[in-house]
BALOBA-1460 file (C-alpha; in Angstrom, 3 decimals):
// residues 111
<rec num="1" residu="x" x="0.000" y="0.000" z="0.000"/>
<rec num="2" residu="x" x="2.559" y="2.376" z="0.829"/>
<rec num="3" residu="x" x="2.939" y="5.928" z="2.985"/>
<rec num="4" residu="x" x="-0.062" y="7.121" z="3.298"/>
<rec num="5" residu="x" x="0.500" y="10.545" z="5.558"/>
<rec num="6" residu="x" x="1.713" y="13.441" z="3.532"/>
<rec num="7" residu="x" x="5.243" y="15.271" z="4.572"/>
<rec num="8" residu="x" x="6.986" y="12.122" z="5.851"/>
<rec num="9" residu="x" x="10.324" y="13.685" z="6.692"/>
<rec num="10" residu="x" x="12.364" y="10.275" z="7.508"/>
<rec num="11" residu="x" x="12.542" y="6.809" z="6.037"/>
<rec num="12" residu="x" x="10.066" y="4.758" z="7.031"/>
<rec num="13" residu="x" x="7.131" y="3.070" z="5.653"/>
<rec num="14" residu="x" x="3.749" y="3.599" z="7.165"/>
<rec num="15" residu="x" x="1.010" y="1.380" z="5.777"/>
<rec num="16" residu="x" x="-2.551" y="1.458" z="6.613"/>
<rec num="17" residu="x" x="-3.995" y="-1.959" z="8.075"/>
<rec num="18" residu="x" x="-7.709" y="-0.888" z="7.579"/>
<rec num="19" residu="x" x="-9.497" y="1.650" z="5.671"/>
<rec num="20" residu="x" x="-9.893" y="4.088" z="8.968"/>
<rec num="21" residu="x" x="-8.069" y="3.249" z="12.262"/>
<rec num="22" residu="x" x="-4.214" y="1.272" z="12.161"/>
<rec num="23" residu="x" x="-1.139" y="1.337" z="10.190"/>
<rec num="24" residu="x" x="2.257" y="-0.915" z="10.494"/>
<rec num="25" residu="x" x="5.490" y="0.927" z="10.300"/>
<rec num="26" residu="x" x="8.157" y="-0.362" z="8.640"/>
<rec num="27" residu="x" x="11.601" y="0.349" z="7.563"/>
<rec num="28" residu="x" x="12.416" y="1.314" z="11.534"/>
<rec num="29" residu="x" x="14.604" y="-0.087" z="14.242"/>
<rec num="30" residu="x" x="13.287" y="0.910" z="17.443"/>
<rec num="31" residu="x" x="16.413" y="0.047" z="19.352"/>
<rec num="32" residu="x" x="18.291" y="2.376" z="17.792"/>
<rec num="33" residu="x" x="18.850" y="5.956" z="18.581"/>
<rec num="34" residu="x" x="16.612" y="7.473" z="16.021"/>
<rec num="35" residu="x" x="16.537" y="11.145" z="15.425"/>
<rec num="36" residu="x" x="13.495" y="14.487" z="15.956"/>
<rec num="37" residu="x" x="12.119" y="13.076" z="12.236"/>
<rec num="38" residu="x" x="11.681" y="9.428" z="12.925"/>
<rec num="39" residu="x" x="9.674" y="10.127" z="15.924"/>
<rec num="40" residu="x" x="7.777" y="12.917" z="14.104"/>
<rec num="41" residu="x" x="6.753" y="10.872" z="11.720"/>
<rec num="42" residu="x" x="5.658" y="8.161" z="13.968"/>
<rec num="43" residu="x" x="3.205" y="10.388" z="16.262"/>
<rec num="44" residu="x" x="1.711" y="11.704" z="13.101"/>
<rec num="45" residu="x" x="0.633" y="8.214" z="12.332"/>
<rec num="46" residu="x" x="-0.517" y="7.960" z="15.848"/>
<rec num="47" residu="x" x="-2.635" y="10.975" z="15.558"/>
<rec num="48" residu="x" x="-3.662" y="10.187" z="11.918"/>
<rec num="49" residu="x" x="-4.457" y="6.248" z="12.490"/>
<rec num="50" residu="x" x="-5.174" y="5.766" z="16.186"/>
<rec num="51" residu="x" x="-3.033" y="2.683" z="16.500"/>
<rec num="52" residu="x" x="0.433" y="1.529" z="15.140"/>
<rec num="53" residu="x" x="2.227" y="-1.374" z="14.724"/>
<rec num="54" residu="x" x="5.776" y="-2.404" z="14.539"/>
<rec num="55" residu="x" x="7.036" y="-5.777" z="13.548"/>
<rec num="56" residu="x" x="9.660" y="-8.154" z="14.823"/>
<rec num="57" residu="x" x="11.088" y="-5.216" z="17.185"/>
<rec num="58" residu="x" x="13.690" y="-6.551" z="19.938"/>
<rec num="59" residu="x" x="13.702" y="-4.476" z="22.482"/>
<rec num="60" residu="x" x="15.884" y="-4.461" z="26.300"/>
<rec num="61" residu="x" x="12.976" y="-3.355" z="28.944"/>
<rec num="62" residu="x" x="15.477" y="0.533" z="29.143"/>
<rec num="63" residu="x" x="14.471" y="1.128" z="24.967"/>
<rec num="64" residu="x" x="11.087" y="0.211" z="25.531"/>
<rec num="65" residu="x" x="10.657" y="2.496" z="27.728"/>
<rec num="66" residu="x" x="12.978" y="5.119" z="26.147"/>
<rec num="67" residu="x" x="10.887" y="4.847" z="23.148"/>
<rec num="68" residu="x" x="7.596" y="5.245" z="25.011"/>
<rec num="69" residu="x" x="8.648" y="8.614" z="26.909"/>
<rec num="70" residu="x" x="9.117" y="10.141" z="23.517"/>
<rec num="71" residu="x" x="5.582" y="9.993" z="23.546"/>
<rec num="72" residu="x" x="4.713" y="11.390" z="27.330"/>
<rec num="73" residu="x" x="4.707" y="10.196" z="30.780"/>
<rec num="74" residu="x" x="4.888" y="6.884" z="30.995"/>
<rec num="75" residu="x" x="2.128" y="4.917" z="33.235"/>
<rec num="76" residu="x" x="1.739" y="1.819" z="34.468"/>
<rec num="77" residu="x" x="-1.418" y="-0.097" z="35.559"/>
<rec num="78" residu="x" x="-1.980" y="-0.516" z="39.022"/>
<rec num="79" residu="x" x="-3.549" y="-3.131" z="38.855"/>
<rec num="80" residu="x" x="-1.240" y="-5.809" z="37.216"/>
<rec num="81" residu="x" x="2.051" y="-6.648" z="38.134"/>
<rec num="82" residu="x" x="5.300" y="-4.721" z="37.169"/>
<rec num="83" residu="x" x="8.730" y="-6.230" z="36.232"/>
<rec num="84" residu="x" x="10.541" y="-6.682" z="39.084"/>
<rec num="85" residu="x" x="13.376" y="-4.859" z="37.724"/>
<rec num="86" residu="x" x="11.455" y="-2.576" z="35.594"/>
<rec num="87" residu="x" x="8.613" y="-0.740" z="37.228"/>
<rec num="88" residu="x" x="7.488" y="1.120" z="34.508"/>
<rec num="89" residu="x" x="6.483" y="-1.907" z="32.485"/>
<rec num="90" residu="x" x="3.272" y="-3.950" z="33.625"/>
<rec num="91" residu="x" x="3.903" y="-7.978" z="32.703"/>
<rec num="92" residu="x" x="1.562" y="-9.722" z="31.703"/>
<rec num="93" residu="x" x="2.361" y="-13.471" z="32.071"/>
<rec num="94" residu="x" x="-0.069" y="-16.844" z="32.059"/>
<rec num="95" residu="x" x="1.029" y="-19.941" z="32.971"/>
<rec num="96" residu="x" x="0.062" y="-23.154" z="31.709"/>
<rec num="97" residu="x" x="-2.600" y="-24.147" z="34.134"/>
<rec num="98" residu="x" x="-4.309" y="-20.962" z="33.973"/>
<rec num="99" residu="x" x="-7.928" y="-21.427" z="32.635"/>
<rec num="100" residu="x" x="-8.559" y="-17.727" z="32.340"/>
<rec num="101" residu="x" x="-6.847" y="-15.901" z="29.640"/>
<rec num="102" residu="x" x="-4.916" y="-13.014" z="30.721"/>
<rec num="103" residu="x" x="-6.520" y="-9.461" z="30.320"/>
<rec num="104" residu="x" x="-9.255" y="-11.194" z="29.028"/>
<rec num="105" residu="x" x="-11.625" y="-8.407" z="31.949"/>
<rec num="106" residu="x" x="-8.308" y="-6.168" z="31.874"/>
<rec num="107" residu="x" x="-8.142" y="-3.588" z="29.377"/>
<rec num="108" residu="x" x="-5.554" y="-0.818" z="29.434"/>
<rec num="109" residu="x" x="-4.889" y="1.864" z="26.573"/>
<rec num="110" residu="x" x="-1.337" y="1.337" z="26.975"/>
<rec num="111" residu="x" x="1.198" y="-1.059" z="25.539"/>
């Protein structure tokens, strides 16, 4: 499909999923230190789609969380556990025996 948001001022790709709300960005590494334009470009597609999504991203718990302030304050829920080393990121983890599925009552507009 292609880049859909006029004035993209960096490199990457950002294709709509649906015909109104989500698009996947591509052509980005979000463990790297990317510059003003990158990050421009990917809260325009925010603002423009509602939701993004990045592929096959490998991430240490300090870039997620780097990447995420670029956006504002970073929250966590209450409710749910953090990372023990990590208290701004909630974890979600099931285990096997579990008959509910995780966050299947939670829901959180956060990543």
């Amino acid at each position: 499909m292609g880049t859909t948001i006029d004035n993209v001022i960096s490199n990457i790709s950002i294709e709509p999923v649906t015909g109104y709300t989500g698009a996947e960005i591509k052509n980005v590494d979000l463990s790297a230190d990317l510059d003003d334009a990158v990050y421009e470009d990917i809260r325009n597609a925010l603002y423009r789609y509602g939701v993004i999504f990045f592929r096959d991203q490998h991430l240490t718990p300090e870039q997620y969380v780097a990447f995420g302030t670029r956006f504002g304050e970073v929250s966590v829920s209450k409710s749910m556990p953090t990372h023990p080393e990590h208290p701004l990121i909630n974890q979600l983890i099931g285990q096997p025996d579990q008959a509910r599925v995780i966050g299947e009552v939670w829901h959180h507009d956060q990543a």
